[in-house]
C-alpha positions, 0 to 999 in steps of 0.5 A: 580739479587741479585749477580749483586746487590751486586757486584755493592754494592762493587764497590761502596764501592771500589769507596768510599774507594779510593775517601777518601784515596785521600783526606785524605790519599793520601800519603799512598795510594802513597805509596802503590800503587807504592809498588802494581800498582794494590793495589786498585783492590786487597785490602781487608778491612784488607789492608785499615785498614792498611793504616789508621793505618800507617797515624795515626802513621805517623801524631803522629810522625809528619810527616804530609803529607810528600808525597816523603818520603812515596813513597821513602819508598815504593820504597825501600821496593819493590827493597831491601835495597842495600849498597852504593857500590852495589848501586855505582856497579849496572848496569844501566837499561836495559829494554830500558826506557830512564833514567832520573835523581831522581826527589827531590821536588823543591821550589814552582816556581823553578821546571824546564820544563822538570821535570815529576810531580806527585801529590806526588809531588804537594806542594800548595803555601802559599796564602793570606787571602784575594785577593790583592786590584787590583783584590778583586773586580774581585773574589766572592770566593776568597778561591776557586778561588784561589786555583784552580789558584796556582793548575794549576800554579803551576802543569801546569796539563791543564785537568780541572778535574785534577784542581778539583781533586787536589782541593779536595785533599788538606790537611786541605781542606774541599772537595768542593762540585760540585756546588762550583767547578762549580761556581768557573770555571765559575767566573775564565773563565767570568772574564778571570783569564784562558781560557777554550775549550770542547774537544770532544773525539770520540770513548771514552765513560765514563762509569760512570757519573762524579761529573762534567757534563762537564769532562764526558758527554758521555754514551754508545751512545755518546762521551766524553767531557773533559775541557782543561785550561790555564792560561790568563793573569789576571790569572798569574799576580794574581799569581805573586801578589801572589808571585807565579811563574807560569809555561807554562801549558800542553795545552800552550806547545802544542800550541806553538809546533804548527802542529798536536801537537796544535790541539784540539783533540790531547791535549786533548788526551795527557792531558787526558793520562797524567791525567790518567797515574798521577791517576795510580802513574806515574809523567808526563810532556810535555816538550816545545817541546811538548814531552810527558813523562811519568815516573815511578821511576828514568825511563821515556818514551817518549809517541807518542800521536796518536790522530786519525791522519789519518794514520800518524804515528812516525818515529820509529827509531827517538822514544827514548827508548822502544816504548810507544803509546797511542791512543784513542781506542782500534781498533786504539791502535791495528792498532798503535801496528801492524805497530809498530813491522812490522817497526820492533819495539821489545820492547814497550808499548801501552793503549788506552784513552776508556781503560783507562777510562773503568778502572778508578774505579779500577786503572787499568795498565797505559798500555794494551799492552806490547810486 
């Protein structure tokens, strides 16, 4: 009894740790975790000590939160420092993951649709002190608000909780407390600044209960619930009041995919996958088409997002590069592999929404199998 007492006592503390690193440290814990996927699991009170120390040398050099510099430092310390001609001279990757260009941050507005984002990525826009006339009787908390519209704006990350995450991780930004969060999402959806639908995930249960009742609702008897956004119109016309362009949102491009891809249950899947593969450092995208992506470095794969499609599965041969599957639950992950390498599929890649959401606390890998 006392054992499990105290492994629960750790966990917590674990939790707390990586709940201030990303808020306050959130570049450096970037850093660290593209040098180690799985740094959160195996740091020790050293490790964190460590990570503090570097900010602070990093905030003296006045480096503030330069998050691409840290990850590129990082990078680079995990596959050796190479001269320009060995560079020039490397061969291209061979693990089959479809190459896509270096990604280099973009002016707020000029990030093309089909760049993978990161939250190393994200730059919050400058934003007014005060709501322009047209819309300053329509917003009660014009700080709030309206940061959570440039997040979404500006990312096109359509899981709400993802909005909120963000909101909380800003820098020179207090934390805001779930009940400010709530009220803001409630004003913002009444008044029609963005659009919001419950998505209901079977067979997925959160294990632990969420700041955001909405987000995670479920226990070991009932399913999770997730909130998807996008933008309305009064939404993106304050933006670009603001002189902020918005971008087409994860959930719109699905809708305008049309088919299965505009159904509920599979965006909210393919929200909820790219929500977690960004928690665990990848950058992600869903293209006009559609398509979801998801990359690591100078790599991307393309992922097939089976949402409980009653038996449908891909044209294997027409999946660019390695094979990369995600579905809701372990069993359907599994059924997914096995036609994969009965179709004759060598090589790939699949996780699981339940996986993903049982790991959570420990940054556990993008991916549960691979083959």
């Amino acid at each position: 009894m006392l054992r499990a007492l105290a492994e629960a006592e750790v966990r917590e503390f674990r939790r707390l740790a990586v709940e201030f690193a990303g808020a306050f440290l959130a570049a450096e814990l970037d850093a660290a975790r593209r040098a180690d996927p799985h740094f959160i699991a195996r740091a020790r009170p050293d490790d964190w000590r460590v990570l503090l120390r570097t900010a602070r040398r990093e905030r003296l050099a006045g480096a503030g939160w330069s998050f691409r510099a840290q990850a590129n430092a990082a990078t680079t310390a995990e596959v050796g420092a190479q001269s320009p001609a060995e560079t020039a001279g490397a061969p291209p990757p061979t693990s089959g993951i479809r190459p896509i260009a270096t990604r280099t941050p973009q002016p707020v507005g000029a990030r093309g649709p089909d760049t993978p984002l990161g939250t190393a990525d994200f730059r919050l826009p400058p934003l007014p002190p005060a709501a322009p006339p047209r819309f300053a009787d329509l917003l009660g908390a014009w700080p709030r608000e309206s940061l959570a519209l440039a997040i979404l704006g500006v990312t096109g990350w359509s899981m709400r909780l993802a909005v909120a995450d963000m909101m909380s991780a800003v820098p020179g930004r207090a934390r805001i407390n779930p009940t400010g969060l709530r009220r803001a999402f409630v004003a913002l959806a009444r008044r029609g600044f963005w659009i919001e639908q419950k998505v209901t995930l079977p067979g997925v249960h959160f294990p632990v209960a969420d700041d955001d009742d909405d987000e995670a609702d479920g226990d070991a008897r009932q399913a999770t619930t997730l909130v998807l956004v996008r933008l309305g119109d009064l939404g993106r016309d304050l933006l670009r009041a603001c002189a902020v362009q918005p971008v087409a949102s994860e959930w719109e491009r699905l809708l305008a995919a049309g088919g299965r891809q505009a159904q509920s249950l599979h965006a909210g899947l393919a929200c909820a996958f790219t929500y977690h593969a960004r928690l665990r450092g990848w950058a992600t995208a869903v293209l006009p088409g559609g398509e979801v992506v998801a990359q690591l470095g100078d790599e991307a794969l393309s992922v097939w997002v089976a949402a409980g499609d009653a038996g449908l599965e891909p044209d294997w041969d027409d999946l660019p590069g390695r094979i990369a599957l995600v579905a809701l639950t372990p069993a359907d992950r599994d059924l997914l592999v096995a036609a994969a390498r009965a179709s004759g599929a060598e090589h790939g890649l699949a996780t699981d929404l339940q996986t993903l959401y049982a790991g959570q606390a420990e940054c556990s890998p993008l991916w549960a199998i691979e083959w």
